[in-house]
C-alpha positions in Angstrom: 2.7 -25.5 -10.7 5.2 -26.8 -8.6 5.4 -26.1 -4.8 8.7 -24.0 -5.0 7.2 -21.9 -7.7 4.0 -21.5 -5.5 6.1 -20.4 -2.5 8.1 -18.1 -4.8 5.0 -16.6 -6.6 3.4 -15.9 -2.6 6.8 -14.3 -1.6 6.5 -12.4 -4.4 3.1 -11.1 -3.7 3.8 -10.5 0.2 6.9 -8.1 -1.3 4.7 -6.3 -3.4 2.2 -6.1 -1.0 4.1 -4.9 1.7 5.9 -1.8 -0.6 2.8 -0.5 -2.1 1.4 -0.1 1.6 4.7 1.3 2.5 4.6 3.9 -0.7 1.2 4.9 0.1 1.7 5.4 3.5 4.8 7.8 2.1 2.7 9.2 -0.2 -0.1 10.0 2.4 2.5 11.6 5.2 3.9 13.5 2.4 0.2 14.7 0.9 -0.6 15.7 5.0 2.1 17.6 4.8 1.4 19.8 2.1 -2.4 20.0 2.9 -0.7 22.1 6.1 1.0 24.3 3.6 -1.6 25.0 1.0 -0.1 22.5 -1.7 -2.1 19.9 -2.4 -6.1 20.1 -1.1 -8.2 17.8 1.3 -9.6 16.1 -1.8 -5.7 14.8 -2.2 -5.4 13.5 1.1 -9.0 12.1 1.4 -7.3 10.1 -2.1 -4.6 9.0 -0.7 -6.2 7.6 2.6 -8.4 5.4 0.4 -5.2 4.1 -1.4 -3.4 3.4 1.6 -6.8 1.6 2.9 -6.6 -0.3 0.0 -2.9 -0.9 0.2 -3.5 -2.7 3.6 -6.2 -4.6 3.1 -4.2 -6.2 0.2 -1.2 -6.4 2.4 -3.8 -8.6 5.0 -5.2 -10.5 2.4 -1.7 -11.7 1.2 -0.6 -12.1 4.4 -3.5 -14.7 4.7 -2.7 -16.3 2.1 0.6 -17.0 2.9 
């Protein structure tokens, strides 16, 4: 693998990386939301906060990477 296609291929993953922790963190702020209203229950949210957990520590981890 060349070193552009390396580069290209860790941009790539920081993008990714960076919108799923931004969609969960959407996701979770929208989940909170309805667990005020009566929409969705705790079990949701306490989902949701796991995913974003997730989200970040992948975000960190491609970050290192970089």
């Amino acid at each position: 693998m060349e070193a552009t296609e390396h580069e290209s291929t860790l941009e790539h993953a920081l993008d990714v990386a960076r919108e799923n922790a931004k969609q969960a963190r959407r996701l979770l702020e929208h989940a909170r939301a309805q667990l005020e209203s009566g929409i969705v229950g705790p079990e949701r949210v306490a989902q949701l906060e796991e995913l974003l957990q997730t989200a970040e520590e992948d975000l960190a981890r491609v970050t290192r990477e970089q």
